[in-house]
C-alpha distance (Angstrom), angle and dihedral (degrees) to the residues before:
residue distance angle dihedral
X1 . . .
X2 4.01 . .
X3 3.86 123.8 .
X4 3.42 134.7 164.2
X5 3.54 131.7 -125.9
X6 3.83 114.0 -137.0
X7 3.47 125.7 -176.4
X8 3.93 121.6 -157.9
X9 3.69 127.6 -125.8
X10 3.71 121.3 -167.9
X11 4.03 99.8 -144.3
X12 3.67 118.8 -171.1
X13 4.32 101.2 -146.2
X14 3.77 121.0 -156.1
X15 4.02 108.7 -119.4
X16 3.46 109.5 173.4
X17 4.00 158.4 -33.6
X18 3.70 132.4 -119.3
X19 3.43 125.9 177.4
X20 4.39 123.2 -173.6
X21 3.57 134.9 -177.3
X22 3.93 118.4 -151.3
X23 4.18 117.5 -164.0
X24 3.64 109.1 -148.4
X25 3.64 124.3 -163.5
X26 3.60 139.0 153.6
X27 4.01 144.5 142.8
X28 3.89 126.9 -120.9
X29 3.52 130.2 -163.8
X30 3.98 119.2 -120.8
X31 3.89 103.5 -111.9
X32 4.15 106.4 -112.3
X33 3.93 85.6 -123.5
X34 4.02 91.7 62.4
X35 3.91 122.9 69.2
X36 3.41 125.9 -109.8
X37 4.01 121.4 -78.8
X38 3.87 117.5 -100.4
X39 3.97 103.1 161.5
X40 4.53 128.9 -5.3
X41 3.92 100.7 -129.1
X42 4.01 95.8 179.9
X43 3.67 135.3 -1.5
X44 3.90 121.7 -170.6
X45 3.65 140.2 171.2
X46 3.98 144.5 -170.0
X47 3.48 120.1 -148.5
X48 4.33 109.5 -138.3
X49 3.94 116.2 -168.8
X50 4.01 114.1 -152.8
X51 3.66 102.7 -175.3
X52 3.32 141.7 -9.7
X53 3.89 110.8 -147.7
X54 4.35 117.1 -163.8
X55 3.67 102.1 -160.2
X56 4.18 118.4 165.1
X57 4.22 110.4 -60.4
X58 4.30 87.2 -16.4
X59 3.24 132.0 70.9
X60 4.02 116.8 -163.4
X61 3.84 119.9 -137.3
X62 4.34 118.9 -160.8
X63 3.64 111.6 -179.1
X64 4.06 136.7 126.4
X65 3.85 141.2 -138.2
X66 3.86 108.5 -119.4
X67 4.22 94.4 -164.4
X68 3.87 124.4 -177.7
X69 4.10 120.0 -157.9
X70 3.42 112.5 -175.3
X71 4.01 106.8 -169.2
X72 3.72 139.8 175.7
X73 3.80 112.2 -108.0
X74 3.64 134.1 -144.5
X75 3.47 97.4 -90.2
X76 4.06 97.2 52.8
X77 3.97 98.3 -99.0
X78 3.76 126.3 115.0
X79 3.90 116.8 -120.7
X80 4.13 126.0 173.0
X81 3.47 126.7 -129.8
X82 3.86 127.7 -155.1
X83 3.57 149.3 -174.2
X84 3.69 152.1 120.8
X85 3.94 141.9 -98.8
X86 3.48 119.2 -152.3
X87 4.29 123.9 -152.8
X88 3.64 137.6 174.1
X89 3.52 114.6 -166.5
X90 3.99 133.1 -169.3
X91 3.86 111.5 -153.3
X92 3.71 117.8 -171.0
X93 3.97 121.6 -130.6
X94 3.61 110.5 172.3
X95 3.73 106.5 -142.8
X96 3.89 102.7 23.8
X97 3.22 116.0 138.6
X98 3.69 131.4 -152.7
X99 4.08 102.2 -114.3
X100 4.02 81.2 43.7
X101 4.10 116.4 125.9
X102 3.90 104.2 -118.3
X103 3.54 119.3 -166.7
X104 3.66 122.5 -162.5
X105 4.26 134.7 -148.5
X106 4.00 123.9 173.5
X107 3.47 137.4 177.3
X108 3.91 143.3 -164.5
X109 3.52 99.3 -131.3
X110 3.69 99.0 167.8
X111 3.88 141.6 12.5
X112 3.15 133.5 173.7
X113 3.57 141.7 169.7
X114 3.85 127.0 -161.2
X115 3.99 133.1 176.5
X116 3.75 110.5 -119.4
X117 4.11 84.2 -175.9
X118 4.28 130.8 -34.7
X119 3.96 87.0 -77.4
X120 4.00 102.7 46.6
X121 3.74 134.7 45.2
X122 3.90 136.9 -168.6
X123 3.61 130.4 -131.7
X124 3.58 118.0 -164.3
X125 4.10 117.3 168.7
X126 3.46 131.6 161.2
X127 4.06 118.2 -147.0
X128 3.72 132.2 -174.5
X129 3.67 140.6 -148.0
X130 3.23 124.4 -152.3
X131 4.74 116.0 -173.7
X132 3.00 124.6 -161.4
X133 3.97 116.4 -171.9
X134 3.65 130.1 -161.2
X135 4.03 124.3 173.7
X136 3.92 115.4 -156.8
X137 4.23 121.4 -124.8
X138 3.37 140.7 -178.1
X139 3.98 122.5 -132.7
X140 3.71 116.2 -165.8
X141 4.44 101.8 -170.3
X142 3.49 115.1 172.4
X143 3.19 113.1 -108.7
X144 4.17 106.7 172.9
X145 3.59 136.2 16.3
X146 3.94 120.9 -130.9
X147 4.30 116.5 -158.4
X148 3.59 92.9 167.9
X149 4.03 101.6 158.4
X150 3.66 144.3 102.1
X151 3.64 103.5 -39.1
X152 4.27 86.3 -116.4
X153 3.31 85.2 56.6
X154 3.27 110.5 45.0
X155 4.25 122.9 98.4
X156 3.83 129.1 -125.3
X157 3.33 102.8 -117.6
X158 4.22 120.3 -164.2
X159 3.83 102.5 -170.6
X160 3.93 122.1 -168.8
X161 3.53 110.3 -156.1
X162 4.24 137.0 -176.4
X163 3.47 141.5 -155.5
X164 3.73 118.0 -132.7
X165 4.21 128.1 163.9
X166 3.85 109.5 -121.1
X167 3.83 120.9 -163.8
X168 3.96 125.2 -165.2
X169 3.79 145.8 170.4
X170 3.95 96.0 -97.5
X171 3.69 97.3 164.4
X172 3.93 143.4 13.8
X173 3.77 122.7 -172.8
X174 3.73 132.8 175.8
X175 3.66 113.2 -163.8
X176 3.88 142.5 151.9
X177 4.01 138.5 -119.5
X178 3.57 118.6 -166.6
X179 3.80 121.8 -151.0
X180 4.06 117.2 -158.2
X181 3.63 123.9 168.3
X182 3.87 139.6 140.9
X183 3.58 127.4 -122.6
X184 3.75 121.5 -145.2
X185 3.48 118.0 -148.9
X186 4.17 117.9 -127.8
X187 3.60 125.1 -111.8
X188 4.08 96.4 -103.3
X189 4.00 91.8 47.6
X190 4.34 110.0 96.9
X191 3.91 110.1 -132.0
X192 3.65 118.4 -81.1
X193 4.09 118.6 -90.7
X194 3.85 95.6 -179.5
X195 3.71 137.1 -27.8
X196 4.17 110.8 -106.8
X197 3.69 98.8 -178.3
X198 3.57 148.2 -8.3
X199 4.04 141.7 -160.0
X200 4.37 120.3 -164.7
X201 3.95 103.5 -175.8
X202 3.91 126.6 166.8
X203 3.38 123.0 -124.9
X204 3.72 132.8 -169.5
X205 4.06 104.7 -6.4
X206 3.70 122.3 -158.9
X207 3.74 120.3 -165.1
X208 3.68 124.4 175.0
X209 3.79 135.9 151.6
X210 3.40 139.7 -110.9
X211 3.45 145.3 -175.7
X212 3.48 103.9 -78.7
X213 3.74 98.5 -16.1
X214 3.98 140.4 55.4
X215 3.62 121.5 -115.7
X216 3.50 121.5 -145.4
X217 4.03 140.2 165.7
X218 3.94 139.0 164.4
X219 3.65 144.3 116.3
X220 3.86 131.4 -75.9
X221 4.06 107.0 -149.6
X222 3.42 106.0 -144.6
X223 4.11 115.8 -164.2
X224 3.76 120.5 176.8
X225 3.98 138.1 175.4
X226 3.68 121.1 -154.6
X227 3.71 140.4 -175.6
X228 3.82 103.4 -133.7
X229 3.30 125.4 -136.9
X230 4.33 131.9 -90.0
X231 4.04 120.8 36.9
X232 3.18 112.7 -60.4
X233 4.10 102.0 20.2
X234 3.71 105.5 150.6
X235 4.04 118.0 -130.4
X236 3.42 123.2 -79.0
X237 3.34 144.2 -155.7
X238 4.17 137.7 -158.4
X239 3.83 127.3 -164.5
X240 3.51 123.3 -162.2
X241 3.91 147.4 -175.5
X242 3.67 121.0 -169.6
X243 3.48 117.4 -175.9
X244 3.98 114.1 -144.3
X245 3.96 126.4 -179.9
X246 3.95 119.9 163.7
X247 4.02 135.5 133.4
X248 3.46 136.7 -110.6
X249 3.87 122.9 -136.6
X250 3.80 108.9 -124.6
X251 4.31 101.7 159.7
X252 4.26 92.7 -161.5
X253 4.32 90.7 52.4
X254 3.52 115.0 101.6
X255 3.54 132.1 173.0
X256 4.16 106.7 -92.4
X257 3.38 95.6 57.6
X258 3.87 116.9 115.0
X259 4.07 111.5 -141.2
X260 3.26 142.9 -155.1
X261 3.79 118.0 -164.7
X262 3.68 133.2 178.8
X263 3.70 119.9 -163.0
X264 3.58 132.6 -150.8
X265 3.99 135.9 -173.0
X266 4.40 98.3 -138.5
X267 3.41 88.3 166.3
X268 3.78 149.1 33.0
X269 3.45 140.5 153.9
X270 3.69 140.5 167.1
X271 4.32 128.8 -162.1
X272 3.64 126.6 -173.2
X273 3.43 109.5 -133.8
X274 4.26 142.3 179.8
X275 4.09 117.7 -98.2
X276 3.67 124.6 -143.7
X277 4.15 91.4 -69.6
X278 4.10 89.2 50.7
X279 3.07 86.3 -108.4
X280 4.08 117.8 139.9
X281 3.29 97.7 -120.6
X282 4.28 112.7 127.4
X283 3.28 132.3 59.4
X284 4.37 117.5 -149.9
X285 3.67 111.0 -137.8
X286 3.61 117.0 -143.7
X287 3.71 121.9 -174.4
X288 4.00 136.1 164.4
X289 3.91 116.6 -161.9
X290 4.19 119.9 -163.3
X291 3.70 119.3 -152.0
X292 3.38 117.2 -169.2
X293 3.87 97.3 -169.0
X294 4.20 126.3 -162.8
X295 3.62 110.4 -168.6
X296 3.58 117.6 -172.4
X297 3.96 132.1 -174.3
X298 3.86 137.9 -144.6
X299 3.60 115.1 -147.8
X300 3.74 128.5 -179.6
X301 4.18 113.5 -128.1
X302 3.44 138.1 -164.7
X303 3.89 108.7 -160.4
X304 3.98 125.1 167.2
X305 3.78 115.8 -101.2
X306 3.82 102.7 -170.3
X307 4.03 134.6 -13.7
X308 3.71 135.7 -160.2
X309 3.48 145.8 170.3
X310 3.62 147.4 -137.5
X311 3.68 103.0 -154.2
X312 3.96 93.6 28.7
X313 3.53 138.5 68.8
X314 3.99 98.8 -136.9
X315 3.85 122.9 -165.3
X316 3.68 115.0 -171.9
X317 3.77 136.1 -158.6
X318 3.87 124.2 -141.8
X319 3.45 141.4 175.8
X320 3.37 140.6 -177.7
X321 3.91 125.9 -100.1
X322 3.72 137.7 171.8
X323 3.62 123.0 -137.9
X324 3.82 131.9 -171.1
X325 3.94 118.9 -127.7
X326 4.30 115.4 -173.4
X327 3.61 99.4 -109.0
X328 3.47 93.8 -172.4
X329 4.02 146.3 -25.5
X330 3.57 112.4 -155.7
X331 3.54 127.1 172.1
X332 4.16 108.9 -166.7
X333 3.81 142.1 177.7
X334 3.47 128.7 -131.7
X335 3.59 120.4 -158.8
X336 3.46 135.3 -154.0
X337 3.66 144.1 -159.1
X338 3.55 120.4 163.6
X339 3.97 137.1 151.5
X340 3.62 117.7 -154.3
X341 3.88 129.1 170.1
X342 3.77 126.4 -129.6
X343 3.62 132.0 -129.0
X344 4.20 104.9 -97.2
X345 3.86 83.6 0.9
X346 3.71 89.5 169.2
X347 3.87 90.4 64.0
X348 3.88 89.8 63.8
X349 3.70 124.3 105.2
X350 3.80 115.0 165.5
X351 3.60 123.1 13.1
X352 4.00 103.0 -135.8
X353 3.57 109.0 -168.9
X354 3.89 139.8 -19.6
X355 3.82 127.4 -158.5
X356 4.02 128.4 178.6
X357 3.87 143.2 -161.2
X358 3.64 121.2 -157.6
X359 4.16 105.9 -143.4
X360 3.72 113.4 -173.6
X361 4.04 116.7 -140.6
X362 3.40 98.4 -169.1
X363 3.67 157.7 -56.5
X364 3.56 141.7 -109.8
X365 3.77 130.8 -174.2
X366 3.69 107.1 -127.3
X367 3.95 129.2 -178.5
X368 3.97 102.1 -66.5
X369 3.72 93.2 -3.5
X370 3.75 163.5 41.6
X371 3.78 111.4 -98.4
X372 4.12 106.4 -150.5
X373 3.82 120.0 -162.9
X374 4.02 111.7 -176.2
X375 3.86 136.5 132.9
X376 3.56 139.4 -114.6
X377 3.76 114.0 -130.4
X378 3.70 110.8 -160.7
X379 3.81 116.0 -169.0
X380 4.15 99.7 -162.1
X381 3.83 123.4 -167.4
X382 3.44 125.8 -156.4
X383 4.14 156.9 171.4
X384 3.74 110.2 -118.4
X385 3.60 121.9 -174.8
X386 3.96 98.5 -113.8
X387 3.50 112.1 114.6
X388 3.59 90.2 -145.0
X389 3.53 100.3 49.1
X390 3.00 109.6 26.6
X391 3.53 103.8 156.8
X392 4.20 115.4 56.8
X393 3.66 138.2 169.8
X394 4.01 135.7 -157.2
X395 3.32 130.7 -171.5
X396 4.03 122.1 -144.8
X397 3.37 132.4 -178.3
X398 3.79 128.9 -146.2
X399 3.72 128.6 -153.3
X400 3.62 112.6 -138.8
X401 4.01 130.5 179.8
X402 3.95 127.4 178.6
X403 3.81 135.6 166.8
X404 4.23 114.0 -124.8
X405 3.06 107.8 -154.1
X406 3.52 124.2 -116.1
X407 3.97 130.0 155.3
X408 3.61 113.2 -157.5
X409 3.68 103.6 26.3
X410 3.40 127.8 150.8
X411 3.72 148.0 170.4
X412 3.58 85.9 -89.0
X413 3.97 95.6 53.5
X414 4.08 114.3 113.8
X415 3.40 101.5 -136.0
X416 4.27 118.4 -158.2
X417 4.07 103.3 -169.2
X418 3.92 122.5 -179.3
X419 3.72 123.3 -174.7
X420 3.50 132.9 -163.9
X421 3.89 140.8 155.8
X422 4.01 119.4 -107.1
X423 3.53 109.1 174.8
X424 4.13 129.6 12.3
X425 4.06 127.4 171.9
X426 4.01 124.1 171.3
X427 4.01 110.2 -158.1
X428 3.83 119.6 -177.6
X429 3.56 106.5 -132.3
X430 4.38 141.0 -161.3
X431 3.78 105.9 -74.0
X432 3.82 105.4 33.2
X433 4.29 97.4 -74.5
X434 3.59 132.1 117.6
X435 3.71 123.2 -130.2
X436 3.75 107.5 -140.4
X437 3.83 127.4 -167.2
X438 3.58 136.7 -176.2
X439 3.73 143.5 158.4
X440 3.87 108.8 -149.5
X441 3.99 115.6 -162.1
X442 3.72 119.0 -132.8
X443 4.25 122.0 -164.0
X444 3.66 111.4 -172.6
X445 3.63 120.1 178.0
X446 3.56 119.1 -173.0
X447 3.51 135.7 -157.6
X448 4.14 130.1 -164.6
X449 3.65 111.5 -159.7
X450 4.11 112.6 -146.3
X451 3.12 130.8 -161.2
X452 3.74 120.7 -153.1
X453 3.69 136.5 167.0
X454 3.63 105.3 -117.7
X455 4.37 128.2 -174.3
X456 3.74 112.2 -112.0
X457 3.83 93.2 177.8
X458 3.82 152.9 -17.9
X459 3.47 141.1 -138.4
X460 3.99 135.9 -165.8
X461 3.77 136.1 -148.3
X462 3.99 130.9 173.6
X463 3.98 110.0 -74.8
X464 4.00 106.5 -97.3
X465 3.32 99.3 -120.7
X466 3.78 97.1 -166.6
X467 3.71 88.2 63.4
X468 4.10 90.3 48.9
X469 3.61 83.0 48.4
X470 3.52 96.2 64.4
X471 3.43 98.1 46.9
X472 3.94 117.3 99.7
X473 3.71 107.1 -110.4
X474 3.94 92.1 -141.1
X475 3.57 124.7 7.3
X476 4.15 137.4 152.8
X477 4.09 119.4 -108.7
X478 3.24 125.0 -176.1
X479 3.73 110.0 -142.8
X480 4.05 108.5 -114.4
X481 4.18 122.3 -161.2
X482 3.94 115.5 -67.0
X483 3.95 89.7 34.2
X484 3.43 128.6 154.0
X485 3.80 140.0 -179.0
X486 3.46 89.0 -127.5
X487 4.23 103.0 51.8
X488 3.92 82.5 37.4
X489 4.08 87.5 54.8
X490 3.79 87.5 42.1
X491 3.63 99.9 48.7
X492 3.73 97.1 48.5
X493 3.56 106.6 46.8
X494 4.13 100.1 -107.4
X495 3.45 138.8 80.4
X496 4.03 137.2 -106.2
X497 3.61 90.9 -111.2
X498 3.20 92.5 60.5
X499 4.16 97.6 38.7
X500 4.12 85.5 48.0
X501 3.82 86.3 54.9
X502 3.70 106.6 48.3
X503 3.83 93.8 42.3
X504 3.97 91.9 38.1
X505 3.84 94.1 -128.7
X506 4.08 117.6 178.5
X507 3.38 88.4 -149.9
X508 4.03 158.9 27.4
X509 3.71 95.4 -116.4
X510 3.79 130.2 88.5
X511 3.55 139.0 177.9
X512 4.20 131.8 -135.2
X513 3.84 102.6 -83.2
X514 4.05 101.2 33.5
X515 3.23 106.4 148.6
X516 4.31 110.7 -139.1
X517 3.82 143.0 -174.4
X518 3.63 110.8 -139.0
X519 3.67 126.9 -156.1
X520 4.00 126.6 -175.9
X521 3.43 121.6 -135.4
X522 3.82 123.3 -131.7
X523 3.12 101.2 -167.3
């Protein structure tokens, strides 16, 4: 009796793309505690996803804009203003299903903050979302044949196997890190009064796996602006890196398996607080990072191609299936050097601060790679020499292209990209420009759908022995282009054994115009 062994594969298959762009825009009333606006200075915002609901061909998105404007008032003194923007958002994707994996990727693409009068403000943002949809299935291959029987009974079976790399999704993780520090204040910096506004960027994150845990390291970039203390104490301003590096306990990780990570700040927070003397002179760091971790895995297979026997008429059943090899996983560095030049750049003193965001455009698969277009937005702070003002900010944005490389790709190539920013410095310069450099991290993971035929079952029947009858038990072929041992074997009733053996090949291989002695088999 004949079975088949299968072995099942758990494949994660990409289904679809959706991509939505939600206009936010609303007014908020000055608090009567806070002075009147005179002149915005900065405006940021954080984008904070509540749920993410897969209903059938939609997929509902809840989230808000927490936004911080900190803004000059009437009087001369800085004061912050915050506050939040709630959205819901239906995106259509024709063909999700409800037990479908959705994955989800947003972006503040815009904000900005206008004065309406010195008692009301606008906040207009623009945020996208980006859904990725993948559907699990199950592939049973064959991967073995079983005969076991009474030895009358059983077939002889000629299998023709192949080797092909298989990745899939065999593990996703969500997880937090939590950062917590204290900054010291130097000697030359007054004590704190109260905190007017504060930045928490990443910088440089390193992700690797272990067994049984998740590796991870980086920097948190820490930026804060403070009144100082005493009448008249002039504005200050603190800039920090704190390294962090830790691991993350994840008991089904193990070493082989090829991640991709995204990380997320959901959580930051920053208190003034007294030193040893009483004096207020630190400031605890408190930060929560989200990784929503992927992990795939690229195992080696051996599944059966085609079976026959000599003793049995075999009919086989095939289907088609697709499969997902890793094409590539690159990690790459984009550097920039650019010079730009500021509005009144001859009114700046002291560059204070500069922070970026890399936003990618778009991407184009390109001979041997993945051509990325995006833009650097650079946020710079500064000391300008208007007694009024004397603290301004610009915003520039540089274009950036690169080629990941990628040999193999095609138009049928799912490509996974993350970007982040590793390195950023702002110089001032001779003739009023800036000298900006960064070094912007690109992850690409790339997978190659296959499709292969693969044997989903097998069954036998008593050899038709007026067929074997009619063919020649020994005749000469001449092998003919597209040949193989095997379809020879198969097409004349015998076996490559036994056609290596009676014309003493080396080998398996033959070439168009081999001439061969062929023998069938009886048994």
């Amino acid at each position: 009796m004949l079975e088949l062994v299968k072995k099942n594969i758990h494949m994660n298959r990409w289904k679809g793309y959706a991509a939505s762009q939600i206009t936010l825009d609303d007014d908020f009333i000055v608090p009567d505690s806070m002075d009147d606006v005179d002149q915005i200075i900065l405006s940021s915002g954080d984008i904070t996803i509540d749920s993410v609901k897969a209903q059938t061909e939609r997929v509902v998105v809840r989230g808000k804009l927490d936004f911080m404007i900190l803004y000059r008032g009437a009087e001369g003194g800085l004061q912050t203003l915050s506050g939040s923007i709630n959205f819901e958002e239906p995106i259509n994707v024709p063909g999700l299903d409800e037990k479908d994996y959705v994955q989800l990727g947003w972006e503040l693409e815009d904000l900005n903050a206008g004065i309406i009068n010195s008692r009301k403000l606008s906040v207009k943002a623009i945020v996208s979302l980006k859904v990725k949809v993948e559907t699990a299935c199950d592939i049973n291959p064959a991967v073995e044949v079983d005969t076991g029987g009474p030895a009358s009974d059983v077939p002889v079976v000629e299998t023709l196997r192949r080797n092909m790399d298989v990745a899939s999704i065999v593990l996703r993780h969500k997880d937090t890190f939590r950062i917590k520090d204290t900054i010291t204040l130097s000697g030359n910096k007054p004590n704190i009064d109260h905190i007017l506004w504060t930045e928490m960027k990443l910088r440089g994150v390193s992700i690797r796996p272990m067994d049984g845990k998740m590796m991870l390291d980086g920097e948190l970039m820490v930026f804060v602006i403070y009144q100082g203390e005493g009448e008249g104490a002039p504005i200050q301003w603190v800039e920090e890196s704190i390294p962090f590096s830790g691991e993350l306990d994840v008991p089904d990780m193990t070493e082989d398996m090829v991640p991709l990570v995204t990380v997320h700040i959901i959580h930051k927070d920053i208190e003034a607080k007294p030193d040893s003397d009483g004096e207020m002179r630190e400031m605890d760091v408190d930060s929560v990072l989200e990784l929503d971790m992927k992990l795939y895995r690229e195992e080696n297979m051996e599944l059966l191609s085609d079976l026959y026997s000599t003793n049995r008429e075999l009919t086989l059943q095939t289907e088609e299936a697709y499969f997902d090899k890793i094409l590539t996983k690159n990690m790459s560095r984009c550097k920039i050097v650019e010079k730009v030049s500021l509005d009144q750049a001859d009114r700046v003193l002291q560059i204070c601060h500069s922070e970026g965001t890399v936003k990618i455009d778009d991407t184009e698969i390109k001979e041997d790679g993945l051509h990325v277009e995006g833009v650097l937005e650079v946020q710079i702070l500064y000391m300008a020499s208007d007694d009024a003002q004397p603290i301004q900010s610009t915003v520039e944005d540089i274009p950036f292209h690169f080629m990941i490389e990628a040999p193999g790709i095609n138009e049928q190539t799912v490509c996974q990209l993350n970007s982040g920013l590793e390195q950023l410095s702002a110089v001032m310069m001779g003739g009023g420009t800036i000298e900006v450099k960064a070094t912007i991290s690109l992850d690409l993971l790339a997978l190659q759908p296959v499709r292969e035929q693969i044997i989903t079952n097998a069954s036998e029947a008593p050899m038709d022995l007026n067929r074997l009858q009619k063919l020649p038990g020994i005749v000469g072929y001449i092998v003919q282009p597209g040949d193989s041992l095997w379809n020879v074997a198969k097409k004349f009733h015998t076996t490559i054994d036994t056609i290596i053996a009676t014309n003493g090949l080396t080998d398996k291989s033959v070439r168009p115009g081999d001439r061969l002695i062929l023998v069938k088999e009886l048994a």
